[in-house]
BALUM-968615 format. One line per field, with one value per residue: x negated, y negated, z of N, C-alpha, C in turn; residue number from 1; residue in one letter. Coordinates in steps of 0.02 Angstrom, whole numbers, plus 50000, padded with zeros to 5 digits. Layout:
<nodes>
n.east: [X, ...]
n.north: [Y, ...]
n.up: [Z, ...]
ca.east: [X, ...]
ca.north: [Y, ...]
ca.up: [Z, ...]
c.east: [X, ...]
c.north: [Y, ...]
c.up: [Z, ...]
num: [NUM, ...]
residu: [a, ...]
</nodes>
This chain:
<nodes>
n.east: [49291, 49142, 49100, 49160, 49097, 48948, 48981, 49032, 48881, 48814, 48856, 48830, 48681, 48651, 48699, 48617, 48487, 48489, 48498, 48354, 48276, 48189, 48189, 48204, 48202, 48136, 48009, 47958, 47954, 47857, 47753, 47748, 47711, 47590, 47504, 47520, 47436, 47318, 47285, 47265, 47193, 47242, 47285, 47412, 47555, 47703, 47827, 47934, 48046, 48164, 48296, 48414, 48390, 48283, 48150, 48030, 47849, 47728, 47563, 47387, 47226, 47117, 46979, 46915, 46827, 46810, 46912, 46959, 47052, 47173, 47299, 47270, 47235, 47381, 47438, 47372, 47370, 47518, 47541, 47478, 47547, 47669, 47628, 47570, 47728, 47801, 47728, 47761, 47886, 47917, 47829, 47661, 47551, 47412, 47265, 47094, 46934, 46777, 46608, 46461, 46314, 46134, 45957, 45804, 45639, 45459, 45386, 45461, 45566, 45729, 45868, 46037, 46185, 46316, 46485, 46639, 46802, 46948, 47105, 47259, 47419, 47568, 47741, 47879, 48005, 48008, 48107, 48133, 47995, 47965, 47845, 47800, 47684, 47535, 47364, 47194, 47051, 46900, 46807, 46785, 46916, 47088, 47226, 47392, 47546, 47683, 47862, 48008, 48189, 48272, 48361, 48537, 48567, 48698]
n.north: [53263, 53281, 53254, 53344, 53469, 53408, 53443, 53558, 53620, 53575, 53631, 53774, 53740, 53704, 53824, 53928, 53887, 53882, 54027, 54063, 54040, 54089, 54165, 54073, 54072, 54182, 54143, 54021, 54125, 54200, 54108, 54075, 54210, 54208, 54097, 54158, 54263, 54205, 54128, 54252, 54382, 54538, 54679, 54832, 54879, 54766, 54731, 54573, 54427, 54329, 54207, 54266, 54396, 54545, 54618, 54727, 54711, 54762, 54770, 54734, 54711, 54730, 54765, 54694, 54708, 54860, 54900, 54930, 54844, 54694, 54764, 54893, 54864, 54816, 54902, 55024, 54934, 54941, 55090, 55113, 55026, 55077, 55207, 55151, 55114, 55211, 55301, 55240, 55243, 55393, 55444, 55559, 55685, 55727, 55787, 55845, 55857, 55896, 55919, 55980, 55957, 56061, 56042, 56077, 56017, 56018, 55982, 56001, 55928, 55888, 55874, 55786, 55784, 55714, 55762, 55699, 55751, 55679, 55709, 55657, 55695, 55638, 55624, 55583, 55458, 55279, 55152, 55030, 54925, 54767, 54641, 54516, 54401, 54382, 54332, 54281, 54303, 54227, 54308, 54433, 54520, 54530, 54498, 54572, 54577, 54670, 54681, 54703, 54731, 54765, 54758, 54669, 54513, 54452]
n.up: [52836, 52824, 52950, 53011, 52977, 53020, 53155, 53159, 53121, 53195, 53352, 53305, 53310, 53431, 53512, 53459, 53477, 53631, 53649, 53612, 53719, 53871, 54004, 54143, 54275, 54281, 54247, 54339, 54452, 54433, 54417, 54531, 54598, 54540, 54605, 54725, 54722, 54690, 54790, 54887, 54855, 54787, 54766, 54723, 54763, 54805, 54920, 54874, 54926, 54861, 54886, 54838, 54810, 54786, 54760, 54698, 54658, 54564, 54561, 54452, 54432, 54288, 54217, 54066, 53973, 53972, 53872, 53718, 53627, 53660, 53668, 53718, 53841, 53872, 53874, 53958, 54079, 54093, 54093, 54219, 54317, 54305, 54383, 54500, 54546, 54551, 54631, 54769, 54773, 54770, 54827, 54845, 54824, 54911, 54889, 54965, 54971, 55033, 55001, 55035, 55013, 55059, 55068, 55079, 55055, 55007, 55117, 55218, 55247, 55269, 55161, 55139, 55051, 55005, 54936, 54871, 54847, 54790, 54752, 54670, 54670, 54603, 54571, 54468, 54409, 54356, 54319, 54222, 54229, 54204, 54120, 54212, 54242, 54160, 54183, 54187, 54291, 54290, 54181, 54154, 54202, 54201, 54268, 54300, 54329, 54360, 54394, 54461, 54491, 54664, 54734, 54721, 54840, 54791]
ca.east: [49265, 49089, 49108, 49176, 49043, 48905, 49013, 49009, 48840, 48773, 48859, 48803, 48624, 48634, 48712, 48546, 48416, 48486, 48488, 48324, 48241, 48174, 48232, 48173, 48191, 48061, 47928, 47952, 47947, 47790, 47691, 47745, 47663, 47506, 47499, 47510, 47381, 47245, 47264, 47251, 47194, 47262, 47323, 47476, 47632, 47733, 47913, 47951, 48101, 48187, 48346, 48482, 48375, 48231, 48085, 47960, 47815, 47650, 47492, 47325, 47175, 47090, 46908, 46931, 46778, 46821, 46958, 46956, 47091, 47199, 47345, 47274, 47239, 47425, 47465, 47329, 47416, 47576, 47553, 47453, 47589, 47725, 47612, 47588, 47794, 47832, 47698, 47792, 47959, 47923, 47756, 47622, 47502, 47336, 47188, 47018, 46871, 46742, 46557, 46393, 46244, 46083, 45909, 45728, 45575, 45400, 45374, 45502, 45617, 45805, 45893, 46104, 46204, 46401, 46493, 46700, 46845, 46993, 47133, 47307, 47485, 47643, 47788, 47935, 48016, 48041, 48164, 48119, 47966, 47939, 47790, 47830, 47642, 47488, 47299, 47120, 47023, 46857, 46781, 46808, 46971, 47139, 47280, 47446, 47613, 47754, 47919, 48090, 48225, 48261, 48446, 48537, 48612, 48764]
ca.north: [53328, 53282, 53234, 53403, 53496, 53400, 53464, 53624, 53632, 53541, 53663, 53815, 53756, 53704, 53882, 53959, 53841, 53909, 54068, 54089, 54024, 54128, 54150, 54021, 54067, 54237, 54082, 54004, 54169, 54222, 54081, 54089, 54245, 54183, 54060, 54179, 54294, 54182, 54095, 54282, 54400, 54591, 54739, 54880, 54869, 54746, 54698, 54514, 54412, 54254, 54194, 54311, 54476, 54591, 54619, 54766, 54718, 54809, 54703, 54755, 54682, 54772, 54748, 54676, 54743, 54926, 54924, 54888, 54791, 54700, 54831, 54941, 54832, 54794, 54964, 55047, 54888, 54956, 55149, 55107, 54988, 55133, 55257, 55135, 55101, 55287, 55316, 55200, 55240, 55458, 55484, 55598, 55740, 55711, 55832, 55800, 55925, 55858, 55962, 55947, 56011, 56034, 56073, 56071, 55998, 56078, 55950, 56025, 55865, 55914, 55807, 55792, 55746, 55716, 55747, 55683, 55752, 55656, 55700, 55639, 55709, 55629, 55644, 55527, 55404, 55203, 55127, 54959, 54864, 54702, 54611, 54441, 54364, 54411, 54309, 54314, 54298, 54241, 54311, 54521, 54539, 54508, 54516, 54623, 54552, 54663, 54683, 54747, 54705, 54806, 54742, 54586, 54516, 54402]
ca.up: [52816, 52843, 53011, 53049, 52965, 53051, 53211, 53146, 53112, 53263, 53384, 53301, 53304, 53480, 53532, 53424, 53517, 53707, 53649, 53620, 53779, 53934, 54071, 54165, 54335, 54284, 54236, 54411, 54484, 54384, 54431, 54612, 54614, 54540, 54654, 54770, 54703, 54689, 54861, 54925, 54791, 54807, 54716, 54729, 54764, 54858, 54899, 54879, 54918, 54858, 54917, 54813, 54761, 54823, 54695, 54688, 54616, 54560, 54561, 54454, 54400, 54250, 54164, 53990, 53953, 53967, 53813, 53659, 53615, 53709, 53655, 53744, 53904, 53909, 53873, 54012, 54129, 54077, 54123, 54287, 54357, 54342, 54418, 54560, 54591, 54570, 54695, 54816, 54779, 54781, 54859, 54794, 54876, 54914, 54895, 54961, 54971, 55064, 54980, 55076, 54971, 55080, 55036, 55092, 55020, 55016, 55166, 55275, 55268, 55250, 55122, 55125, 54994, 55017, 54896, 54912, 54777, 54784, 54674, 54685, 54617, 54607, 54495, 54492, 54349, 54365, 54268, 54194, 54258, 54169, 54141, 54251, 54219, 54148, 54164, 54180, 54319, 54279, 54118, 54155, 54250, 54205, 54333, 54272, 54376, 54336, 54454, 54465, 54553, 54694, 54720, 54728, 54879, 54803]
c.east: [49190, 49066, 49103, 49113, 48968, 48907, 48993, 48944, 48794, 48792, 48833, 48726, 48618, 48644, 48628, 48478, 48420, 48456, 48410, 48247, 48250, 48190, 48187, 48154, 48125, 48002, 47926, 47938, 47861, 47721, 47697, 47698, 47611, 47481, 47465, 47439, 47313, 47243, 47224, 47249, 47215, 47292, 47370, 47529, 47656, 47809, 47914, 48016, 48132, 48267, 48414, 48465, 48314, 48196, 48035, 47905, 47762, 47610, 47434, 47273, 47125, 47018, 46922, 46877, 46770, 46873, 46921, 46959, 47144, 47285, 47319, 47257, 47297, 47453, 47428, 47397, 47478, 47601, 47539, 47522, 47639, 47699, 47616, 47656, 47819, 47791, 47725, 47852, 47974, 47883, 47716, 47586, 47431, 47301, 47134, 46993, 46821, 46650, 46503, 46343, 46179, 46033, 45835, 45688, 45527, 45368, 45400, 45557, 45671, 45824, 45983, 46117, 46289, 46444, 46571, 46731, 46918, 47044, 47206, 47378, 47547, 47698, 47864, 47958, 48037, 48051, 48137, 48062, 47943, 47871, 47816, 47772, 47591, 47413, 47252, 47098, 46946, 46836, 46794, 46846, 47028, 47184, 47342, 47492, 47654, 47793, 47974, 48134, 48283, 48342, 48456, 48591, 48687, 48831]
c.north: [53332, 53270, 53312, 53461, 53490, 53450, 53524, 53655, 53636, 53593, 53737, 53806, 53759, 53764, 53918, 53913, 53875, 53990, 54112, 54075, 54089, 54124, 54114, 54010, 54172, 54191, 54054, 54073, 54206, 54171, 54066, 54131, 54232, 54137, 54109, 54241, 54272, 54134, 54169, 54355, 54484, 54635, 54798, 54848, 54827, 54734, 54622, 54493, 54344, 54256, 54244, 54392, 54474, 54632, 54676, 54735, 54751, 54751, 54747, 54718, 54739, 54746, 54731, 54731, 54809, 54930, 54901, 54838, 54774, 54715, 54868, 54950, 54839, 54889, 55001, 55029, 54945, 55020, 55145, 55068, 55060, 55194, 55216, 55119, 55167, 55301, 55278, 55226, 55325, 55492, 55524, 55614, 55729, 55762, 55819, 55854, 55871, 55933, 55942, 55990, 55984, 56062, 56055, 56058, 56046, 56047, 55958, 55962, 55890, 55852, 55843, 55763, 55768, 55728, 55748, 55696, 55710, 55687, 55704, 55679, 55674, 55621, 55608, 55499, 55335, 55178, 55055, 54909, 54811, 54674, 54530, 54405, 54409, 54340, 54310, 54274, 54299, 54274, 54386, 54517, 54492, 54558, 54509, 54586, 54604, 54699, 54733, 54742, 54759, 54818, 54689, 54592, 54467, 54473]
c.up: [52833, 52906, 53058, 53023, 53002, 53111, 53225, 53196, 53203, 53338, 53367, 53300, 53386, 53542, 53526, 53474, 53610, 53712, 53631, 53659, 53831, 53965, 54111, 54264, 54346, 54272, 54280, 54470, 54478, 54417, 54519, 54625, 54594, 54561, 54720, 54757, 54686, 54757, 54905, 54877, 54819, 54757, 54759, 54724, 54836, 54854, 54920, 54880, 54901, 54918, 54897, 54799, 54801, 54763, 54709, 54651, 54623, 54513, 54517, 54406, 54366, 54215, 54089, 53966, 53934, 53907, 53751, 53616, 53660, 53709, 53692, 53813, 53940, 53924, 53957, 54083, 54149, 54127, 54211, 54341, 54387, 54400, 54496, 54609, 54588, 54622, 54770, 54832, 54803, 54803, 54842, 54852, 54844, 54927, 54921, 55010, 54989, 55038, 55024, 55050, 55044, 55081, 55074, 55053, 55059, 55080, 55231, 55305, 55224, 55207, 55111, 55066, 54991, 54951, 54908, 54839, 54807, 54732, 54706, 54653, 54642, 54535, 54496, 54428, 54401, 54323, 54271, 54249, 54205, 54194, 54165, 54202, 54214, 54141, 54185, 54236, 54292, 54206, 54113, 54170, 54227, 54233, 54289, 54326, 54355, 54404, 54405, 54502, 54578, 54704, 54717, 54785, 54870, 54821]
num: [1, 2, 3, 4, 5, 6, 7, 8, 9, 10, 11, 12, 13, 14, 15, 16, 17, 18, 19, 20, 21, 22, 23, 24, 25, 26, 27, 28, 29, 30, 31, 32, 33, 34, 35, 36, 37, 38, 39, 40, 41, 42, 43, 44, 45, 46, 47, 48, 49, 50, 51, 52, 53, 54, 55, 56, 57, 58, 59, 60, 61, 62, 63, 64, 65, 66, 67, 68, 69, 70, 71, 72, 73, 74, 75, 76, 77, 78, 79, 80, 81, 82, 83, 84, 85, 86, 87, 88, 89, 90, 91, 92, 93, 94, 95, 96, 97, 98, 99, 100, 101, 102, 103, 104, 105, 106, 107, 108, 109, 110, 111, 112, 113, 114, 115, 116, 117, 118, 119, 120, 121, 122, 123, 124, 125, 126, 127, 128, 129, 130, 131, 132, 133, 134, 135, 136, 137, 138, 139, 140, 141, 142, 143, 144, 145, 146, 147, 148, 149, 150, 151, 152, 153, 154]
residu: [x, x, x, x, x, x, x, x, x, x, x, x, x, x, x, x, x, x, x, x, x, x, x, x, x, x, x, x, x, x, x, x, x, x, x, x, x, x, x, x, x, x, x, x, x, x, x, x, x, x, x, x, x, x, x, x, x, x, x, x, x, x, x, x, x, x, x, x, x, x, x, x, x, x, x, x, x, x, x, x, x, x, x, x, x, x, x, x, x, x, x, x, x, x, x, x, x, x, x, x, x, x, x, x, x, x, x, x, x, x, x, x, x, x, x, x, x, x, x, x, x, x, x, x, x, x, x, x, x, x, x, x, x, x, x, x, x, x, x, x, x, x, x, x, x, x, x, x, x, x, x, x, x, x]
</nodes>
């Protein structure tokens, strides 16, 4: 009876102990890419591939300094990533006004002054990007990883 109870026991803990491990091939994947991001440092969007599946990811490095807390880093992270894989995946319209102020002094020397608007729209949804890895570059800047997988080829 005690035998079988250990039994029991011992398989329901060892069920409970698997189950609440990571996936282990996103923590090899994770630090692949930060491998790869600090040999050759970069931001947006790329597509990566292993051997069975095809990965979107969106890359960005943010200022600590500029938040608050870092809730509202991951969060910022968070929104910025999607804007960058909907901008990939549905494209967005570009604006840009180009101003040129120009004026005279009491010297009769012309002075320019450029002035450039940018402003972007796009409009799209992306369904599930995970954060792969997240860490700090240096003392301001931490670098955002998150992906998505694009398909799989088994």
């Amino acid at each position: 009876m005690k035998a079988t109870f250990i039994l029991l026991f011992s398989m329901i803990f060892v069920q409970s102990v698997f189950s609440q491990g990571y996936n282990s091939e996103n923590i090899a994947f994770g630090n692949f890419l930060e491998r790869l991001y600090l040999d050759s440092p970069f931001e947006g969007v790329r597509i990566v591939q292993d051997y069975n599946n095809t990965y979107l990811i969106s890359v960005l490095a943010l200022n600590t300094q500029n938040y608050e807390s870092q809730s509202t880093l991951n969060r910022v992270a968070s929104v910025k990533a999607m804007a960058q894989a909907s901008r990939y995946f549905n494209g967005s319209d570009i604006d840009d006004d180009i101003v040129i102020y120009t004026s005279e002094d009491v010297n009769g020397k012309t002075e320019v002054k450029t002035i450039e608007k940018i402003k972007e729209h796009s409009k799209g949804y992306v369904r599930a990007l995970e954060l792969i890895k997240s860490f700090k570059t240096g003392d301001e800047y931490q670098v955002f990883i998150f992906s998505t997988k694009i398909n799989d080829q088994d």
